[in-house]
Steps between C-alpha positions, in 0.01 A plus 500: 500500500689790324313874465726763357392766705720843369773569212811735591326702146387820615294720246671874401121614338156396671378179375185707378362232255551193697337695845181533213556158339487363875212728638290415141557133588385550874179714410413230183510242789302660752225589229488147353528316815202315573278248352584226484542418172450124453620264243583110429750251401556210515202459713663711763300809546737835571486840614640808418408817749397705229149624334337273296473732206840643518608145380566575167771674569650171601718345250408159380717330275299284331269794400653815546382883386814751425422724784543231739877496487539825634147503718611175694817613657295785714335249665589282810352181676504613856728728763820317502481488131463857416708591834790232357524647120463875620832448714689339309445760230558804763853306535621439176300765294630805681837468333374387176259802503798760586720331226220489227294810614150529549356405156749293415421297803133496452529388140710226578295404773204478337674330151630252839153396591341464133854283402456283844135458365616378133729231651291332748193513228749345266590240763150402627280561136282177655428707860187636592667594850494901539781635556536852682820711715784686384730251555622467157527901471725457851701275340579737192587746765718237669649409210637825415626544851711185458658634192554880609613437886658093454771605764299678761356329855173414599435435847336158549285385801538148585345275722553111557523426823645851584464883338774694394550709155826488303557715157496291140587656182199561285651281195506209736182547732283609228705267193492190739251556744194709376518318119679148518334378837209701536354471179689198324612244768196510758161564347170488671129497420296795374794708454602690135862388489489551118403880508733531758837345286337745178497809710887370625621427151323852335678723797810316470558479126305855399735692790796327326439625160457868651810501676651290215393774278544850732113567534595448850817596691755301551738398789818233569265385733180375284479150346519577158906592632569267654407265193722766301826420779401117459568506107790691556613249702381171285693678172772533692532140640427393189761701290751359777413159495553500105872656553455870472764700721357797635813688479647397131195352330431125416751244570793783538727497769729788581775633732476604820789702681573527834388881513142364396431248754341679850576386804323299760352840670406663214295202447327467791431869518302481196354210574401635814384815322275276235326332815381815656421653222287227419357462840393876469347470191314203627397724819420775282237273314369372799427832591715436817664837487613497835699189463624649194694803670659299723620289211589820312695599848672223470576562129699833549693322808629239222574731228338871489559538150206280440211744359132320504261605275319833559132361621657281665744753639249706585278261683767431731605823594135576569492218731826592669330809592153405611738235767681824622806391382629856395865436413432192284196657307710812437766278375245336259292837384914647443543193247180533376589851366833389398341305267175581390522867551312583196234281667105718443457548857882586666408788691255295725816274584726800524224630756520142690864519491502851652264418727693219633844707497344721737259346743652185558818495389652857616669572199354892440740542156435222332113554627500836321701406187176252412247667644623821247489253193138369639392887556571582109296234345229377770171598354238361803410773682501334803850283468654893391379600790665243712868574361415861539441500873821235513698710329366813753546242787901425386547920445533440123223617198471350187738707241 
């Protein structure tokens, strides 16, 4: 039995719309629950805890009203079905609602649950089995989460004949897991596997063409990237494999001297280089940042020329700092400025900086020298006030 039970996503905004998409859900049920409502087929008489005259809000197949695509997904056959959905769309929606924003979220949501609807009508046009949950919305949500975060971990509870969690990436746990075996592979009784692959194939393919076309924002991280870095690479074996010489052109050969060729260590150093440079990336998209500064420490040891980009940069420092460890985080804010001095918000890190410099480190002129450039630009009234009283506290004032 696998359960993912947490992503390493956290939300910058409040999830506002998914908290009301989940409490709408949860007040729908309690409202509705009841009954029961009864129905047969095949000679098999079923029951649904819900009001007998709320059932035409249940979406039958075989004789469906237009309302009942969207009406159907708000309602739930029982505790662990409701209590099952709403979780799994407090995991994965967060994220997708902080990316998309609040009505962006809600719109695809909803568009989720009437699309899930379509496909398993389409599938089942025979059925007279109601159908009811927001499973195939959760899906769309889903979906979208396996093509914005592919790279980060979820945390998976197992247990076979012992319990234990270990962390998957979403493109496999959710790619492999949630869609191929879940809903393709093992199948069972009275269970809408169709809405369920609709919802997964409308969050999937409609979250594409946004990032595909900039509606949403983009990362090196997302899938529609890493398909990008795939082609790359498939043109590229392919223009090899047909002759083409990377350095001349197709089929040329040309001279190398001496002078040209690097030696064994160079090689090696920037091989080594490539490797943790990937490996921090990777981190970085795990949202591992932790792991990622000490792969970034490890960077400058090997060659401190090496400049990562500045969120990335910036990330690390930032962790450096909230582990205490002054000297390495002042190292990292110093090259962040280096670099990316003309970076919106500079006097905040010039402030950190300072702040380091001078109550950790015990360094009161290079302290004042940032706290000074901080002082001129800060406009919080409250961080301004900080580097004032620092600047008091080292005998300096702002010029």
């Amino acid at each position: 039995m696998l359960l993912p039970i947490r992503t390493n996503i956290s939300s910058r905004r409040t999830p506002y719309a998914n908290y009301a998409l989940i409490l709408i859900n949860v007040l729908v049920f309690l409202l509705s629950y009841g009954g029961p409502y009864r129905y047969t087929i095949a000679g098999e008489v079923v029951s649904i805890p819900i009001h007998p005259r709320l059932a035409h809000w249940l979406l039958i197949p075989a004789g469906w009203h237009y309302y009942q695509f969207l009406t159907y997904a708000f309602l739930h056959n029982g505790m662990l079905h409701i209590f099952g959905n709403m979780f799994f769309l407090y995991l994965f929606g967060n994220a997708i609602n902080d990316k998309l924003g609040n009505l962006g979220y809600t719109v695809f949501y909803l568009a989720g649950a009437i699309t899930s609807g379509v496909g398993h009508t389409l599938a089942n046009l025979d059925s007279y089995v109601p159908t009811l949950g927001a499973s195939g919305a959760v899906a769309a949500v889903t979906g979208a989460y396996l093509v914005l975060y592919p790279q980060t971990l979820i945390t998976v509870l197992y247990w076979f004949f012992f319990i234990g969690t270990v962390e998957i990436p979403a493109l496999y746990f959710i790619g492999i897991k949630m869609i191929i075996i879940d809903n393709m592979l093992v199948r069972v009784s009275h269970v809408a596997y169709d809405a369920h692959l609709a919802g997964y194939a409308y969050g999937i393919v409609v979250t594409l063409g946004l990032v595909a076309t900039r509606l949403v924002g983009t990362s090196n991280f997302d899938l529609w990237s890493m398909i990008k870095r795939w082609d790359r690479r498939r043109q590229y074996r392919d223009a090899v494999a047909e002759g083409y010489d990377p350095f001349v052109g197709a089929g040329g050969r040309r001279q190398v001297a001496s002078r040209d060729v690097s030696t064994a260590a160079d090689e090696q150093k920037r091989a080594k280089v490539d490797q943790i440079r990937h490996e921090i990336n990777r981190r970085l998209a795990q949202r591992n940042v932790a792991a990622a500064a000490d792969s970034y420490l490890e960077l400058m040891r090997v060659d401190p020329e090496q400049v990562l980009p500045r969120q990335s940069l910036l990330d690390v420092a930032n962790q450096l700092a909230s582990e205490q460890r002054a000297a390495e985080a002042a190292g990292a804010y110093e090259q962040f400025l280096t670099h990316y001095g003309n970076y919106e918000y500079a006097e905040q890190v010039e402030l950190m900086v300072g702040v380091l410099y001078s109550r950790y480190l015990h360094q009161p002129e290079r302290a004042v020298a940032h706290l000074r450039k901080a002082a001129e630009r800060l406009s919080d009234a409250g961080q301004l006030k900080m580097c004032r009283e620092e600047l008091a506290r080292l005998g300096s004032t702002p010029e």
